[in-house]
VOFIDREN-164608 format. One record per residue (C-alpha): residue number from 1; residue in one letter; chain; x, y negated, z negated. Coordinates in pm, 1 decimal, decimal comma, m for minus. Layout:
BEGIN
NODE    n  res  chain        xx        yy        zz
NODE  NUM    A      A         X         Y         Z
...
% end
This chain:
BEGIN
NODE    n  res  chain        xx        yy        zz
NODE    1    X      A   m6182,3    1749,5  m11744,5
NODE    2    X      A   m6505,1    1588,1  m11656,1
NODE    3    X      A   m6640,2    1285,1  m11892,1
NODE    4    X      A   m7038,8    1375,6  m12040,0
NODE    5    X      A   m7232,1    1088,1  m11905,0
NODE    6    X      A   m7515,5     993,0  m12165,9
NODE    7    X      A   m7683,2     722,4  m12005,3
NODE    8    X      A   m7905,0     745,8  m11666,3
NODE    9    X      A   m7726,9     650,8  m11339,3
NODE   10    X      A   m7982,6     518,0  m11073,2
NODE   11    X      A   m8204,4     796,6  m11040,1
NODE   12    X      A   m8269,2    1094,0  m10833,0
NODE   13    X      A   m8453,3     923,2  m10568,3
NODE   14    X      A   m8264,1     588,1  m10537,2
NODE   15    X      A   m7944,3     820,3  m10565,2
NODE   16    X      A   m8037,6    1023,2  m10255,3
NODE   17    X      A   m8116,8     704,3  m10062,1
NODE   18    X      A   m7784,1     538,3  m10140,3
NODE   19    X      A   m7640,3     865,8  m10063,5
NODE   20    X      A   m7774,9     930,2   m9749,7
NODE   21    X      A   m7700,9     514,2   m9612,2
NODE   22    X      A   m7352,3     649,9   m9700,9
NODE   23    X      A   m7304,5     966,1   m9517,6
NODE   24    X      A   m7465,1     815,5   m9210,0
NODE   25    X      A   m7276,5     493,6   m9176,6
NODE   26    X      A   m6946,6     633,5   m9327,2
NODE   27    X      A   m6950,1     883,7   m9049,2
NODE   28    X      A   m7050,2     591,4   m8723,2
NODE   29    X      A   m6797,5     376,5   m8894,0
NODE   30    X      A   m6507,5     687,7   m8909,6
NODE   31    X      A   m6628,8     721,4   m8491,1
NODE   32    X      A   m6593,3     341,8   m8449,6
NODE   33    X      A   m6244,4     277,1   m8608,0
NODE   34    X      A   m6102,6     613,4   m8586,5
NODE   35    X      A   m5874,0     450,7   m8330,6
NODE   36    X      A   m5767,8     170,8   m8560,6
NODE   37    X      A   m5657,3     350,4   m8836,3
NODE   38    X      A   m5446,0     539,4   m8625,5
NODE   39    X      A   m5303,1     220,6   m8545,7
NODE   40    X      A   m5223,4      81,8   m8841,1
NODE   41    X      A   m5133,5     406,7   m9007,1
NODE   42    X      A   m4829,0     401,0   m8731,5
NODE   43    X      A   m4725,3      55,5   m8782,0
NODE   44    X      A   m4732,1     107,9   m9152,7
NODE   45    X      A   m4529,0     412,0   m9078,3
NODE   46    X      A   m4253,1     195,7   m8894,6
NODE   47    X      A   m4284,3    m112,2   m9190,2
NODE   48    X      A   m4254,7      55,8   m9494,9
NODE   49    X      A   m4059,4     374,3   m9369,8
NODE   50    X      A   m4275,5     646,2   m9495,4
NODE   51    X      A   m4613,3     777,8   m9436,8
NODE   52    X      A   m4862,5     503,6   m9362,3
NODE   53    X      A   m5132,8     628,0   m9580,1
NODE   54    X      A   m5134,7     539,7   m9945,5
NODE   55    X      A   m5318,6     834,8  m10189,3
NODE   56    X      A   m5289,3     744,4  m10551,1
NODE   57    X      A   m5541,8     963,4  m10787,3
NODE   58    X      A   m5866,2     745,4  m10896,0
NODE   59    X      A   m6145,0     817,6  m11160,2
NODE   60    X      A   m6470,1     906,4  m10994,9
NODE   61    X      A   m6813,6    1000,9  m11058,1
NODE   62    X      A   m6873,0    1153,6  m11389,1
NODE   63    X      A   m6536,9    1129,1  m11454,2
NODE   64    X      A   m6378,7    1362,5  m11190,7
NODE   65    X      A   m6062,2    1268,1  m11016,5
NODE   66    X      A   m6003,4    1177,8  m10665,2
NODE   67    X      A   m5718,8    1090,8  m10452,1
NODE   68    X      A   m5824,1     782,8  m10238,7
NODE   69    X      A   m5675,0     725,7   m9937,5
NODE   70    X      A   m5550,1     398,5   m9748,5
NODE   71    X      A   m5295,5     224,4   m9536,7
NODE   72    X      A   m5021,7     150,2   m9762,8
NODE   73    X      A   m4868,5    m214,8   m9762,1
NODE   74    X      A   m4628,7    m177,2  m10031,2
NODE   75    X      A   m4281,3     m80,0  m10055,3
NODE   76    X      A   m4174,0     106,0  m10393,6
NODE   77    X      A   m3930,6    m157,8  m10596,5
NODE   78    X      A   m3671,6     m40,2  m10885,9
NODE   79    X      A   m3816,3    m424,5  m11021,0
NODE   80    X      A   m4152,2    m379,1  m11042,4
NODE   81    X      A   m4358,1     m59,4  m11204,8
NODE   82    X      A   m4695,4    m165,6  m11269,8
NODE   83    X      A   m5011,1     m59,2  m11069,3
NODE   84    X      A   m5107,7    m428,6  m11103,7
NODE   85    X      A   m5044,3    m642,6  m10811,4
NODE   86    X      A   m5012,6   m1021,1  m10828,4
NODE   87    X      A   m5024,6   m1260,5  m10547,5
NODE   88    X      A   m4705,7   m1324,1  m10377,4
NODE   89    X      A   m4555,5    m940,7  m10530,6
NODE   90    X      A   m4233,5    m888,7  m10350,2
NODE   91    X      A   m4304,7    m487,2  m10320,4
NODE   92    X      A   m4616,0    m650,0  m10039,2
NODE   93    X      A   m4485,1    m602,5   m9677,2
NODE   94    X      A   m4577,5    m884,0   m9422,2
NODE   95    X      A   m4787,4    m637,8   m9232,7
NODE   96    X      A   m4924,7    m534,8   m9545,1
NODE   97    X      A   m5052,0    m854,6   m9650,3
NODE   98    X      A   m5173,4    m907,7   m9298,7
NODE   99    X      A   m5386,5    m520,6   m9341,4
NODE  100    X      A   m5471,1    m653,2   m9674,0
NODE  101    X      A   m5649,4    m985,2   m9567,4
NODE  102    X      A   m5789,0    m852,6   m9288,0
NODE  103    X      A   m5932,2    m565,6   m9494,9
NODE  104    X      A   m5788,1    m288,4   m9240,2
NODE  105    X      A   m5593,6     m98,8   m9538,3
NODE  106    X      A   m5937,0      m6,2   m9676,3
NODE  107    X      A   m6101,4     206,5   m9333,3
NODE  108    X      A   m5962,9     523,8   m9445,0
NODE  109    X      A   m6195,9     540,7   m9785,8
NODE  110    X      A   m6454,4     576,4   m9512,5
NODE  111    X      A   m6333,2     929,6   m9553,3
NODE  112    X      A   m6376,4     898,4   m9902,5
NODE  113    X      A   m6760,1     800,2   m9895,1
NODE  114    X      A   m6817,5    1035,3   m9633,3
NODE  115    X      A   m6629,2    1333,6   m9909,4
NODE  116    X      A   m6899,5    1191,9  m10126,2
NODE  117    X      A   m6587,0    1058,9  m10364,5
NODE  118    X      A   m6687,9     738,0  m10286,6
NODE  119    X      A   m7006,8     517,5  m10177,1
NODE  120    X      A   m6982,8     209,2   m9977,5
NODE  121    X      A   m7088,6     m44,0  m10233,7
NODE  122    X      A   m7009,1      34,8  m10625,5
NODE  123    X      A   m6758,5     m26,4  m10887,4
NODE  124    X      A   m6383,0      30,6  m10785,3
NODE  125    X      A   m6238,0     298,8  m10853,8
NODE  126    X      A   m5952,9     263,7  m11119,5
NODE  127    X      A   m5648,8     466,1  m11206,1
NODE  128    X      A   m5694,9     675,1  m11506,9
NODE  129    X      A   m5619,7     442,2  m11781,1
NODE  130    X      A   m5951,1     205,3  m11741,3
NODE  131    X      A   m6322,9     372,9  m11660,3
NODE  132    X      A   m6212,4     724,8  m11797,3
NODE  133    X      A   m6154,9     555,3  m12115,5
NODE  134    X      A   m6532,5     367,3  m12159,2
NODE  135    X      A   m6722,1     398,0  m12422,4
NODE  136    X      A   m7100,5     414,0  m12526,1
NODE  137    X      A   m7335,2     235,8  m12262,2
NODE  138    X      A   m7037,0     156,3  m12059,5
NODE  139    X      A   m6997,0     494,5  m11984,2
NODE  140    X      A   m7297,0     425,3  m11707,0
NODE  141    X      A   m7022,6     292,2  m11490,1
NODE  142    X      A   m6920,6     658,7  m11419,2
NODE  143    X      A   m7284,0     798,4  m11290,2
NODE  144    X      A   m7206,2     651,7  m10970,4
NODE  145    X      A   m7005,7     699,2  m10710,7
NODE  146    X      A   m6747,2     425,7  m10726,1
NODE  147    X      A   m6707,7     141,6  m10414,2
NODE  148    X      A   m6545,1      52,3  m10203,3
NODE  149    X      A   m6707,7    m305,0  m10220,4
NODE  150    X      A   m6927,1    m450,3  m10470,0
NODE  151    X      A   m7071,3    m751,0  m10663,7
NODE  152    X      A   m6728,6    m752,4  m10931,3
NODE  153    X      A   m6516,3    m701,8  m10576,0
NODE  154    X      A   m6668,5    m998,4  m10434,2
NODE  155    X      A   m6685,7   m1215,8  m10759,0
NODE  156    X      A   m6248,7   m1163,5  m10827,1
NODE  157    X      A   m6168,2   m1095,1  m10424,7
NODE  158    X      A   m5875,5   m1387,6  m10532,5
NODE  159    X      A   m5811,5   m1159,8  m10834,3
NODE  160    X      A   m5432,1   m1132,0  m10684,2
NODE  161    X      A   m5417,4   m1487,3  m10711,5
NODE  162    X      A   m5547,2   m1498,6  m11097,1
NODE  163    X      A   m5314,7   m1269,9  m11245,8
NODE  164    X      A   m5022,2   m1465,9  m11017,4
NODE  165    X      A   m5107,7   m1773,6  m11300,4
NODE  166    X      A   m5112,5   m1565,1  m11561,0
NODE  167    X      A   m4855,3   m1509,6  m11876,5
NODE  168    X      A   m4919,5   m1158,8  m11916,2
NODE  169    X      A   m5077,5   m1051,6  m11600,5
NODE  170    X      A   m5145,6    m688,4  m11747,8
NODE  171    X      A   m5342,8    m790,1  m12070,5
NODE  172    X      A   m5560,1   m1071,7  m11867,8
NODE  173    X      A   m5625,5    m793,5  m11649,6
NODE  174    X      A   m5730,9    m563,5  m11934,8
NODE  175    X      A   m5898,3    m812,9  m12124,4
NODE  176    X      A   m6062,2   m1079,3  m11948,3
NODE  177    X      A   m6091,8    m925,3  m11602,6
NODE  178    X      A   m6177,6    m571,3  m11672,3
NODE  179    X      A   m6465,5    m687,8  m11961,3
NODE  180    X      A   m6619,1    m894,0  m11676,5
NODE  181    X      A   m6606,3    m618,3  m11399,6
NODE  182    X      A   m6769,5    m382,9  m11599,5
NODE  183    X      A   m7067,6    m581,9  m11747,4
NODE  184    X      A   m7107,4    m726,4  m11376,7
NODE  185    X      A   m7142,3    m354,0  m11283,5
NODE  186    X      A   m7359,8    m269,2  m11532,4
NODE  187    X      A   m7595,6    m524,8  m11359,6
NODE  188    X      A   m7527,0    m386,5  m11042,4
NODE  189    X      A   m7678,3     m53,0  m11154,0
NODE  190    X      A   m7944,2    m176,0  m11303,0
NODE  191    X      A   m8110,6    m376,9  m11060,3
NODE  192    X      A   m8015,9    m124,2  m10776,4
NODE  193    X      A   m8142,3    m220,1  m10384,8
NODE  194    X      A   m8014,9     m77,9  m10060,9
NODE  195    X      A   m8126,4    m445,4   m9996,2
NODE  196    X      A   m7840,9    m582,6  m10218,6
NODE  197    X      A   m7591,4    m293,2  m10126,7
NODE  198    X      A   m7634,2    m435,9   m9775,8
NODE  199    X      A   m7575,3    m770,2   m9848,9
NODE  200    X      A   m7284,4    m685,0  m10058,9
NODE  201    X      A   m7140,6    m534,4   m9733,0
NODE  202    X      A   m7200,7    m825,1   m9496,6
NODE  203    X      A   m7051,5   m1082,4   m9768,9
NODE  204    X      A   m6777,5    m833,1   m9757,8
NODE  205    X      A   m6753,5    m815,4   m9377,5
NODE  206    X      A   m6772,5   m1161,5   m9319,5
NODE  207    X      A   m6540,4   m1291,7   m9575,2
% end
């Protein structure tokens, strides 16, 4: 069931803009690496013996579930059953961490943005659990189209590494990380530029 929104996202006409930037690009980038998600989806095939592609179901605009798609790097482990992964987590393959640095796991959400489940630069989506469960002016995070990149992406890209050196990796997830990433995004929103989504992209790009 969808989530009411009661605050203002970015407004009709920035909305359309952002939109649009996404639908165009989403769909020259799907051309460009069609070929090398092929790729990858094989060799993930061969190294973690099952279908390549990863879906898991994500919270979305307004609420809505999605099932976002990318090139899994995991194996399942009878160990581990958390959906939060530390550095050096045993259920990563080689490949996968290889696909993970190199950022190749994440070219299939291109067919997410180009669904219109996702945009290129917003929040992340999370599993149910997290945004579906905001509150009050928070609950802006969820009139937009969450990211695949983004200013909280970029700020915690060693987030891996952070919850690796912590006690309780869960709770400093859910209460130091996830506090941050959401009043970060609230930002984000706010001050709204295709100007900044595109520099969020090349930081992204370039590492």
């Amino acid at each position: 069931m969808a989530t009411v929104i009661d605050y203002e996202g970015l407004g009709t006409g920035r909305a359309a803009i952002k939109r649009a930037f996404d639908l165009v690009m989403s769909a020259i980038g799907l051309v460009l690496s069609g070929w090398l998600i092929l790729l990858a989806w094989l060799a993930a095939s061969f190294d973690t013996r099952s279908n390549g592609f990863f879906v898991q179901q994500r919270v979305g605009k307004d609420g809505r579930l999605f099932r976002v798609v990318k090139i899994k790097t995991m194996r399942p482990s009878r160990e581990l059953n958390t959906t939060v992964t530390r550095s050096g987590d045993p259920r990563i393959t080689p490949l996968g961490r290889f696909f993970r640095k190199a950022k190749i796991d994440e070219l299939p959400q291109l067919w997410n943005v180009l669904r219109g489940d996702m945009s290129f630069v917003g929040p992340r989506p999370d599993v149910p659990g997290f945004a579906d469960s905001l509150v009050g002016e928070e609950r802006r995070l969820l009139s937009i189209r969450p990211g695949i990149t983004g200013p909280a992406t970029l700020k915690y890209r060693n987030e891996e590494e952070l919850l690796a050196a912590a006690e309780d990796p869960e709770a400093y997830n859910r209460d130091v990380i996830w506090p941050d990433k959401v009043r970060i995004n609230l930002e984000y929103i706010r001050d709204w530029s295709l100007t900044a989504d595109l520099r969020y992209i090349w930081k992204t790009v370039v590492g």
